[in-house]
N, C-alpha and C positions, 0 to 999 in steps of 0.2 A: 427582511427579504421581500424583495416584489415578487409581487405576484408572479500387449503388447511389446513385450519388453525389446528394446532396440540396442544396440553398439553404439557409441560413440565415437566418431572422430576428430579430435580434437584440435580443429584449425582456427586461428582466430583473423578475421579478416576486418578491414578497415572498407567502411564505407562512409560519404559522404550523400544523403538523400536530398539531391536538390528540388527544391519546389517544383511544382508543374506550374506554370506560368499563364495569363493570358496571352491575349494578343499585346495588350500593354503593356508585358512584363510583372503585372501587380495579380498577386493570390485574388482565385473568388473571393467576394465577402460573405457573410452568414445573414443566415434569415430563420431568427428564431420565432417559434410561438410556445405558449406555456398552458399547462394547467397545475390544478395541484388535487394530489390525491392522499385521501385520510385513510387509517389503518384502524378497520374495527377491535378493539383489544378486547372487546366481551366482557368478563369481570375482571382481570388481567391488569396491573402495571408492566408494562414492558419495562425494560432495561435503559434507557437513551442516554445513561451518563457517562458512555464511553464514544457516542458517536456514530454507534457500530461499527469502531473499528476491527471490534472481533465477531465478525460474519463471512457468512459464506452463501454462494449461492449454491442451487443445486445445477446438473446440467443443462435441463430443459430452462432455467431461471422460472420456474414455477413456483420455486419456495424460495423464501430467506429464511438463514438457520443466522440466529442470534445470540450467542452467549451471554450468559448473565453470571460473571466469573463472582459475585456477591455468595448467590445463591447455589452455583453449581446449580445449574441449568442450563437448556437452549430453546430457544421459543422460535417456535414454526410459523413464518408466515405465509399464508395463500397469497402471492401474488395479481394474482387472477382473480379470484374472490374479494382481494384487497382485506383479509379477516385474518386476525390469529387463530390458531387451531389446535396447536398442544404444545404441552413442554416434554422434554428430555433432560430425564436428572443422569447425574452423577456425581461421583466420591469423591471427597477431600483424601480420606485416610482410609483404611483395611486393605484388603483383597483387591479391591477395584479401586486405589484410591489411586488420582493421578498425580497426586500433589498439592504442595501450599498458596502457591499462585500462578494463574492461569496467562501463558504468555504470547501463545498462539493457536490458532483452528485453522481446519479447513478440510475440506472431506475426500476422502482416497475413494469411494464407492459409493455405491445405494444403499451397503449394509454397513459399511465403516467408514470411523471418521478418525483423527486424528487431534489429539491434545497435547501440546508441548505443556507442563510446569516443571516449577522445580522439586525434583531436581534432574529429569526425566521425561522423555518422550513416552506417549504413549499409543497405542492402538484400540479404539472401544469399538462395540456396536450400538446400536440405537437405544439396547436394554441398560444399557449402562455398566457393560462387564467389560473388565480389560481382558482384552485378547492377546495383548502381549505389550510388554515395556520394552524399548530400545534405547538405546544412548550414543546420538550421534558422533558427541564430542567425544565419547572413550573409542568409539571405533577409528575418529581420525586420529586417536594418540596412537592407538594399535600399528596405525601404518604409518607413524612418525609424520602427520601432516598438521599436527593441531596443536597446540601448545596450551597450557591451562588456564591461561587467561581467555582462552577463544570461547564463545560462546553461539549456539542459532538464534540468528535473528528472524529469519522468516522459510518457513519448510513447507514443498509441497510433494505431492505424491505424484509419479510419472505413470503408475499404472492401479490398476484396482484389487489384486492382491496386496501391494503395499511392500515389494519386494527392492522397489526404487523409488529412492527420493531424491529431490533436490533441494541444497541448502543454501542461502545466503548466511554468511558466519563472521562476525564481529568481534576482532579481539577489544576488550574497555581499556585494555593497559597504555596500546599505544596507536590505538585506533586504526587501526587498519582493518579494511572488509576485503573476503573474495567469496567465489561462489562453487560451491563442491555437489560432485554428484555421486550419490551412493547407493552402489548394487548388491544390494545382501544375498543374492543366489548368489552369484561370482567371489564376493566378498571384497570388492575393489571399492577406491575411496579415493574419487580424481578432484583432486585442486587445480581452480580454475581464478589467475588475477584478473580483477575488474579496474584498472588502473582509472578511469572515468571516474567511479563509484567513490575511488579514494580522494577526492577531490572534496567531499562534503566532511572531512575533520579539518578543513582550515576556516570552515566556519563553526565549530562548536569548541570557544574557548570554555575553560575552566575558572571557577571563581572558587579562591581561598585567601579567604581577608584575614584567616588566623582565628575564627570563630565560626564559621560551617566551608563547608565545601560542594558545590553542585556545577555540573556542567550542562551547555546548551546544547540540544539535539538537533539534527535535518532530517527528512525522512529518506532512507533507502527499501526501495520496493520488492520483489519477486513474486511475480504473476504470472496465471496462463491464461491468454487470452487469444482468441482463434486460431488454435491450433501451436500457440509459438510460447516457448517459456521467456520471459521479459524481467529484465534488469534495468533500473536506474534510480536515480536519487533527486531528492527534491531541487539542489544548488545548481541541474544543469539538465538543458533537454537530451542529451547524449545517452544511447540503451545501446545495453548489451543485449543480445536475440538468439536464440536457439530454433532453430526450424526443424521440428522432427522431418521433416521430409529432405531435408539437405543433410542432416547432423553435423552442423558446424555453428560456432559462438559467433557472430557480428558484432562491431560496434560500430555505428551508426551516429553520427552527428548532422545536424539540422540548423537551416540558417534561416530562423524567422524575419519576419519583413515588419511584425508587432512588436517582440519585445526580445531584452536582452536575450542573447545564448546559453547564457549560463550567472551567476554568481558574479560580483565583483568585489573590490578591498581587500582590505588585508587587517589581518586580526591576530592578536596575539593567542598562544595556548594556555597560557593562563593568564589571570587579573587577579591583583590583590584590592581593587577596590570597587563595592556595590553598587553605587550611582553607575560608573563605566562600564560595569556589568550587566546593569537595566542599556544603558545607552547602547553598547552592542546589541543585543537583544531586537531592542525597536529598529536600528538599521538594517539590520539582517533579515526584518522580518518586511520593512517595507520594501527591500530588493525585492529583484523575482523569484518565485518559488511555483516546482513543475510535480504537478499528479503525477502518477502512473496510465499510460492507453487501456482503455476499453474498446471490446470487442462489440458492435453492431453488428449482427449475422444477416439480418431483412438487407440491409444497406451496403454490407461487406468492403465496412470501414471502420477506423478507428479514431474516437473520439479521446481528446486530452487537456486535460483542465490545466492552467499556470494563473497565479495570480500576484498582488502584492498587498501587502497589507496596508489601510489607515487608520493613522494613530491623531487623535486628537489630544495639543499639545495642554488645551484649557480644562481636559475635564479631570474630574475631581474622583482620586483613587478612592476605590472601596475599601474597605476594613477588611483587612489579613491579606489584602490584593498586592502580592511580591512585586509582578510585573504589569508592565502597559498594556492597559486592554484597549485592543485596540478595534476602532469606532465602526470599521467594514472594509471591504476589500473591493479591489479593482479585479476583475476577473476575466481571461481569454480561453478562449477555444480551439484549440486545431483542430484539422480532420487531417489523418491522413488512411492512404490506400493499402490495400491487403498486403503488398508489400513494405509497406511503413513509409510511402513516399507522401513530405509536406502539400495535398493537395488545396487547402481553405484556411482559411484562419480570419477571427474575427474578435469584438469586444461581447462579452455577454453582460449588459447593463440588466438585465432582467434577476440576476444574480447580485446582492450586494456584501454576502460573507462568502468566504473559502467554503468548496466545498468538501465535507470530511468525508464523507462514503459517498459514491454515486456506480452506477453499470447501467450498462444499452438493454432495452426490453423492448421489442413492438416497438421497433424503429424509434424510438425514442430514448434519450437521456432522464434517467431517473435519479435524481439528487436528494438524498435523504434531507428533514427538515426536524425538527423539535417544532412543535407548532402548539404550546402551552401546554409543554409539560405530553405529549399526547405525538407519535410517529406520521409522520407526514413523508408526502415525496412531492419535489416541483419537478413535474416531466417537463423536456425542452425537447420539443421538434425542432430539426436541424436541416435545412437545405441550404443551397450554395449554388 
């Protein structure tokens, strides 16, 4: 690299967000600057072999809460301080245990967070006691919406008792997502199609040569970020949007002036042979592929990472290395406005990998980094 609780109305409306234009028709360009900032870990290994894809911020974004699904822990970082500062244990197994593997976080309160494993959701506080086990996927059997091959993929809390949640839910069988919302005071469990969203199983075929079986994944998101609950999937810029202030589901499509729309090809659902199955792999991976928006509060906009991967075709696989690794990434930026309209878009060369975790701090973009073994962030100031 260089340097509460509400009603739902459940309308679902089709929008189209066309850019805001200049005078010549052509999006601002960006005008990046960088620094990069190191994370005192004290006597402390942090966690970074997942990416931090299992973190959370707190509201203020004063802390990152980082799970260490190894250890069963979560590691406090001062943001502001730029310092670690304590861990938070919890159980495998007993009384408080939340389960065998840790598949999702994200925190409903100041006093409670949220643990999905399997085989069970759960509710802790900061001391590490469960407060209560729930299961989402039995409550949507209860009301005939779920099937048992359906699984949560990604869960957030809509209020701070933890009385509503919302769920992105993925069946493996025959891969279909939609997104459900559920109110345990009511006791109601509303499915919601994300027909967009379903767009990203035509790029994860399945490989069974008669000797193993694995299939290729895309990412599908579900985020809250300033003020709006947010749907979509890596294969296309297209989000679904909940507006607590409207209560209604959008689905919003975008017509970049940088790069494709969305996904293209066509791919089989399954392959019986390995080579073909790396070959997809790298093609799919050097298409484009779309972040999820971050909220900027100072700036009150949203910033949104797409990239595509490169793969160099000379270099020489590592030992046990299945797939192409591949060499860095092309990587863009949008901005769009608090209503999610395309208003900037640019190349960020300052960037030369995907980024796996990043969020807006102090009008900045913060992009997590591995920087030897050791948490790093490359902040990018952004104007336009």
């Amino acid at each position: 690299m260089k340097y509460s609780i509400y009603c739902i109305v459940f309308t679902l409306t089709l929008a189209c967000n066309s850019p805001k234009k200049g005078e010549d028709g052509n999006l601002p360009s960006l005008e990046i600057s960088m620094d990069t900032v190191m994370i005192d870990p004290g006597q402390e290994i942090l966690f970074l072999n997942a990416g931090l894809r299992q973190s959370a911020l707190s509201e203020d974004k004063k802390y990152l809460y980082n799970v260490n699904p190894q250890e069963y822990l979560i590691e406090q970082i001062n943001l502001n301080s730029l310092k670690f500062e304590k861990k938070y244990f919890f159980e495998k197994e007993g009384p408080n245990g939340v389960g065998n593997y840790v598949r999702d976080f994200s925190l409903i309160s100041e006093n409670k967070l949220f643990i999905s494993a399997y085989p069970k959701d759960n509710i802790l506080d900061w001391q590490g006691r469960k407060l209560e086990s729930i299961d989402i996927i039995e409550m949507g059997k209860e009301h005939e919406k779920l099937e048992e091959a359906d699984r949560t993929f990604k869960t957030i809390s809509l209020d701070p008792d933890g009385s509503q949640f919302a769920s992105l839910i993925s069946n493996y069988e025959n891969k279909t997502t939609f997104f459900a919302l559920i109110n345990r005071n009511n006791k109601t469990f509303k499915k919601l199609a994300i027909p967009g969203i379903e767009k990203a199983k035509n790029f994860e075929p399945l490989l069974n040569d008669g000797e193993s079986a694995m299939g290729l994944g895309t990412d599908r998101y579900l985020l809250e970020e300033g003020g709006k609950i947010i749907l979509g999937t890596g294969v296309s810029n297209e989000l679904y949007v909940m507006d607590k202030t409207s209560d209604s589901l959008r689905h919003i499509t975008f017509n970049s002036q940088l790069t494709p729309n969305e996904k293209s090809g066509t791919y089989p659902a399954e392959v019986g042979d390995w080579n073909q199955f790396q070959s997809y792999f790298k093609e799919i991976q050097e298409d484009i592929n779309f972040k999820g928006p971050v909220w900027d509060e100072k700036k009150q906009v949203y910033y949104r990472f797409s990239y595509q991967m490169i793969f160099d075709d000379n270099a020489v696989k590592k030992e046990n290395q299945s797939f192409p690794q591949a060499s860095g990434a092309r990587v863009y930026l949008s901005v769009l406005d608090k209503d999610l309209n395309l208003i900037a878009e640019g190349t960020v060369p300052e960037l030369d990998r995907y980024p796996k975790f990043h969020f807006a701090k102090d009008s900045k973009l913060w992009v997590f980094e591995n920087i030897e073994d050791e948490m790093g962030f490359v902040r990018l100031d952004v104007s336009w």
